[in-house]
N, C-alpha and C positions, 0 to 999 in steps of 0.2 A: 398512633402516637408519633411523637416528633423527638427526638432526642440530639439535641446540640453537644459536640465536642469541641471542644477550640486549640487550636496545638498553634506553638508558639515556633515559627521556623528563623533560622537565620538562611532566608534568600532574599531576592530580589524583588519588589514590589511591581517596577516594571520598569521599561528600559528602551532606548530606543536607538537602532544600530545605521549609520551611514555610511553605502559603499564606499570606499575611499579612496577612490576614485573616478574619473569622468566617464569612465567609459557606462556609470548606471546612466547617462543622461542619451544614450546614443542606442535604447535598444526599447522599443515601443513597451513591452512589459515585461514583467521578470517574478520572481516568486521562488521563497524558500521555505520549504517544509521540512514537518517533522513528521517521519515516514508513518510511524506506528498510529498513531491520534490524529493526523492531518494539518494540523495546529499549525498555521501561517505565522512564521517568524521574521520574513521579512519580506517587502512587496512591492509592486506600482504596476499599476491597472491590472491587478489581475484576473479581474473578470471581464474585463473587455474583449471581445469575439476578433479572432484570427483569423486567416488561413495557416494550416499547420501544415501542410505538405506531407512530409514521410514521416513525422512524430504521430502519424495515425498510424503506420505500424508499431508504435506500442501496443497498441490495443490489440492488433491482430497478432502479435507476438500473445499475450495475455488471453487472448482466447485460445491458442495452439496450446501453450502450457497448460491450460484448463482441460484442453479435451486430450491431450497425454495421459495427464493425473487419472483422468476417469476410464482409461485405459480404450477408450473411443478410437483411437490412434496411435502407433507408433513411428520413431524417427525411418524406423526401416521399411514401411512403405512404399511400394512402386507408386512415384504419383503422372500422371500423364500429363503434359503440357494441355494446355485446351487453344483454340485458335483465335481468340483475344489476344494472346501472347504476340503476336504480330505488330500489335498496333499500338504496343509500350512503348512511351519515351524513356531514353537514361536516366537512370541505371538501371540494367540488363546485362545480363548472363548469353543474353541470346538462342533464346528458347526457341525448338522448331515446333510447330502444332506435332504433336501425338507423340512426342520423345519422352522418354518415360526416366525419372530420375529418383534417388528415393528422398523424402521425405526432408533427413535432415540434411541432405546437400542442399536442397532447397532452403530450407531455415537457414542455414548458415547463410545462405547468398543476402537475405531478407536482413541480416544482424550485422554480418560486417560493410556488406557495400547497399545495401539497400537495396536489392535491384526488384524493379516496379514486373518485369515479366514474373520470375517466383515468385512473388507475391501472391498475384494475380491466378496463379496454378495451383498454392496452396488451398486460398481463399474459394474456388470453382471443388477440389477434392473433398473441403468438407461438410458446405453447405448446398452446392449443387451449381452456382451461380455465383458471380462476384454481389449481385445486388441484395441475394439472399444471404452472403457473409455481411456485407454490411449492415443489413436488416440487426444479425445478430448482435454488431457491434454496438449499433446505436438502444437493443435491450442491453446490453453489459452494460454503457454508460450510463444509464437511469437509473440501474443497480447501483454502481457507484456512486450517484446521486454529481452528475457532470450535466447539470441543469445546463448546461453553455455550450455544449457541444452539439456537433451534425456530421453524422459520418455519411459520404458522396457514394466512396467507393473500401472498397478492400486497405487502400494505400497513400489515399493523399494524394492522388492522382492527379488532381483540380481542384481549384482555389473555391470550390463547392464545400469542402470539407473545413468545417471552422472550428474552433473551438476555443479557449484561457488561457493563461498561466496556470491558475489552480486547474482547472479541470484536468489539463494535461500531465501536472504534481500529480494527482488524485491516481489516474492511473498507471503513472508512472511505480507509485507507491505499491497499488496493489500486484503489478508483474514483481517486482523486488521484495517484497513482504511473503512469508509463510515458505520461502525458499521454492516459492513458482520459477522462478528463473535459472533454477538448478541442470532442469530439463536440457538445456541447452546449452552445457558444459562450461568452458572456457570461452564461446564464441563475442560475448562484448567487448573484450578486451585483448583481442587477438589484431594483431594489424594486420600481416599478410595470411593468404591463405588462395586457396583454387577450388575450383569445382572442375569435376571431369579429369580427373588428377591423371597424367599417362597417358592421355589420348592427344588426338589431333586437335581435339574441342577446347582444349583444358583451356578454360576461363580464369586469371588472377581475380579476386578479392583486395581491395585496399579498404578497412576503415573508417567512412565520413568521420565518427565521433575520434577529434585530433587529441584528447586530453584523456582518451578511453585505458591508454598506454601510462599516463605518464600521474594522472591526479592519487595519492598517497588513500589507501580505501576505496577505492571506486570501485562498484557492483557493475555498474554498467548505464546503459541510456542509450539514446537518438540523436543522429545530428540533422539538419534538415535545411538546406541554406543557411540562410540567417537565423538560425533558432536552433535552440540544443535545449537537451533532456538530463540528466545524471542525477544518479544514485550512489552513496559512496557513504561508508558505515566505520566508526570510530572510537572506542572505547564502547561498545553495544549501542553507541546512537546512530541510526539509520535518517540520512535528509536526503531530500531531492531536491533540487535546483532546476528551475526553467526558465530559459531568457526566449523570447519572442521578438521576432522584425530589430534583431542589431543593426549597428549601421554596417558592420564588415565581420568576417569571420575572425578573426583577431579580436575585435571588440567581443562577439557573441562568447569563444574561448574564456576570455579574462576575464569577463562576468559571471559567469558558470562559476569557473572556480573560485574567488574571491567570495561568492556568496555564499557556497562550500565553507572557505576557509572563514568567513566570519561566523557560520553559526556552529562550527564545531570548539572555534576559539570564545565562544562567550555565552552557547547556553550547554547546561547540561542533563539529566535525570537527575530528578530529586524522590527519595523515599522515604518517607516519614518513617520512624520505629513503631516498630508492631505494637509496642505495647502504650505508644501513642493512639492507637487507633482500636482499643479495647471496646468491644460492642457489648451493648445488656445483652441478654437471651431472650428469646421470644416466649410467651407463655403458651403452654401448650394444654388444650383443654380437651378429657376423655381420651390422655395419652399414657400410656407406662412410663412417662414420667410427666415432668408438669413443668418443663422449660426446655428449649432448645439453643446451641450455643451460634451461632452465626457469626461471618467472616464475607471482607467483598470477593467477589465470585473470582477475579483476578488483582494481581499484587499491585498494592496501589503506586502507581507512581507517576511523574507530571515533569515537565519540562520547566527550569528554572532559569536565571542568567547568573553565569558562572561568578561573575568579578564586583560584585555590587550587594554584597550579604549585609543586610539594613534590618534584621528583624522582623520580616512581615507576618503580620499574623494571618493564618489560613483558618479557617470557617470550615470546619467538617458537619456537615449534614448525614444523620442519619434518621431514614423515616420507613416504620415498617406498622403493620397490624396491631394492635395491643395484646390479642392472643390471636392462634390459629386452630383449629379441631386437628385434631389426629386422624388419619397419620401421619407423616413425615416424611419425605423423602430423599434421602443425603444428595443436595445442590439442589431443593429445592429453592425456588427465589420467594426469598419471606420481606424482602424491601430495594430500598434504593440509596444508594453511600455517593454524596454528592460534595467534592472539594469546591470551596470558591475564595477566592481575593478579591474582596470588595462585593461588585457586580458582576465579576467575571469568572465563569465556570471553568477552572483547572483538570478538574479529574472528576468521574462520573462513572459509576457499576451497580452490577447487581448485588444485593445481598443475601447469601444461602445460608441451609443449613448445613452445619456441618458432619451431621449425622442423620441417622434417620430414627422417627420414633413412633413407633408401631401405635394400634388403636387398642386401649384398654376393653379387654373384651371379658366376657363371663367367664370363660374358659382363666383366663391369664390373670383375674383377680382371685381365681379357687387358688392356683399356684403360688399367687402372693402370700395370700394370708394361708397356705401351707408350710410356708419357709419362713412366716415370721409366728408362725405355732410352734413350731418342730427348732426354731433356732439355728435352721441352716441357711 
């Protein structure tokens, strides 16, 4: 069955935002997202194919955080230079083949100054080979579903490596989402720093990302010549901003941010009332009871525009089974809760139960009609 609700919201129907400024006309593509859902808030060519240089250590950051979490790896790892390291252009730490460094000195070299040798040593430590970490990168980005992507090497090493505005979002999102980026402490937003701290070696760290320091919320990101990355989170809304081929780093800076500051200044989360979004029960058949109550699987909510409250009416979709056999299982999924404005899908979940309800069985109908004999 099909069950229509209609809730009558005061937001925005839709709305359309221009940088205000020239500098959007000086930078090949750009793209502002909304971290959580993905949801393209503002754009130009964002799916047309790149070279992204070192914004392909995102992804190799997001694989290291991944293989942290699964406890595959720690920061304190001896990791060995491998003798590729030699033949890295700037940025570099300056790695000799077979020097052994741990783990997160290395990452840090890769977050703050970029540098292409650590890279290159992490990438050989965990899959064997830089071509077999990139093998991995490019399965993560199909996972992410970064149709526009081609990862060369580990790093971005060569203008082999292409990819979007969105695509680069996409992944951006998902290092900064679920607190994957934790792993790596303080290090986006740190400007100076050293490796080989005390020694003769000791290498300074300076920052590519110039606004890493100074943008009001910022998680972090990549700067990559002309082209930057950022993440930067605001009353719980989490956006990433990607500018591709600026005409100068100045230009790429001011665009980053501005794009930042327009979608935090005019959209926001919107949450309908719960009791707006009140679901029938599903009917539950050969069950100890004979209906189950259901709720969407996560808390609805959708990105609006802040300053433009016009009364739109949202279209809630709810479509599940007419009944279902018993038994039940508490989060089972009994349908699907689909928000839309107009022709455009806002918000979209599972719908579960909220409990669980067992299978009427011989045994448990002797018991029923026990307790409704005896009056207990």
């Amino acid at each position: 069955m099909k069950i229509f609700i209609y809730i009558l919201i005061a937001t925005v129907s839709a709305a359309v935002f221009i940088i205000p400024v020239s500098a959007s006309e000086h930078a090949e593509a750009y793209v502002l997202i909304e971290a959580e859902t993905g949801e393209i808030l503002l754009s130009r060519n964002e799916n047309e194919q790149f070279p992204i240089s070192s914004l392909a250590k995102i992804m190799t950051l997001l694989i290291i955080a991944e293989e942290l979490e699964a406890g595959n790896i720690t920061l304190a790892d001896s990791v060995p230079a491998p003798a590729g390291v030699m033949d890295m252009k700037a940025p570099v730490i300056w790695l000799n083949p077979g020097e052994v460094m741990p783990l997160g000195e290395l990452v840090k070299a890769v977050i703050i100054s970029s540098a292409n040798d650590a890279t290159l040593a992490i990438a050989e430590y965990i899959a064997g080979s830089g071509e077999k970490f990139a093998a991995f990168m490019n399965e993560r980005a199909a996972e992410l579903g970064m149709e526009n992507t081609f990862f060369a090497d580990p790093g971005g090493f060569t203008e082999e490596t292409v990819s979007t505005a969105r695509d680069v979002a996409v992944m951006t999102a998902a290092l900064f989402n679920d607190g994957m980026h934790n792993s790596f402490g303080n290090y986006f937003t740190t400007r100076l720093s050293e490796v080989r701290k005390g020694t003769e070696r000791e290498t300074q760290l300076v920052n590519t990302n110039r606004i890493a320091q100074q943008y009001e919320g910022i998680l972090g990101g990549k700067a990559a010549r002309l082209s930057l990355a950022n993440c930067a989170e605001r009353g719980g809304m989490r956006l990433v901003a990607v500018v591709l081929g600026a005409k100068d780093e100045d230009v790429r800076d001011n665009l980053c941010t501005e794009l930042l500051d327009t979608g935090f200044e005019n959209f926001e989360y919107f949450e309908p009332e719960t009791d707006a979004l009140s679901l029938p029960p599903v009917s539950i058949l050969r069950g100890v009871e004979k209906s189950v109550a259901v709720a969407p699987a996560i808390p609805v909510r959708f990105i609006s525009h802040r300053d433009e409250a016009d009364g739109a009416v949202f279209e809630a979709e709810f479509g599940a089974s007419e009944s279902i056999e018993a038994p039940v299982e508490t989060g089972q999924v009994l349908g699907r809760f689909t928000v839309r404005l107009g022709d455009k899908v806002v918000f979209e979940c599972d719908i579960v139960a909220v409990h669980c309800i067992e299978k009427l069985t011989f045994k448990k109908s002797l018991e029923f009609m026990t307790k409704g004999f005896f009056g207990c």
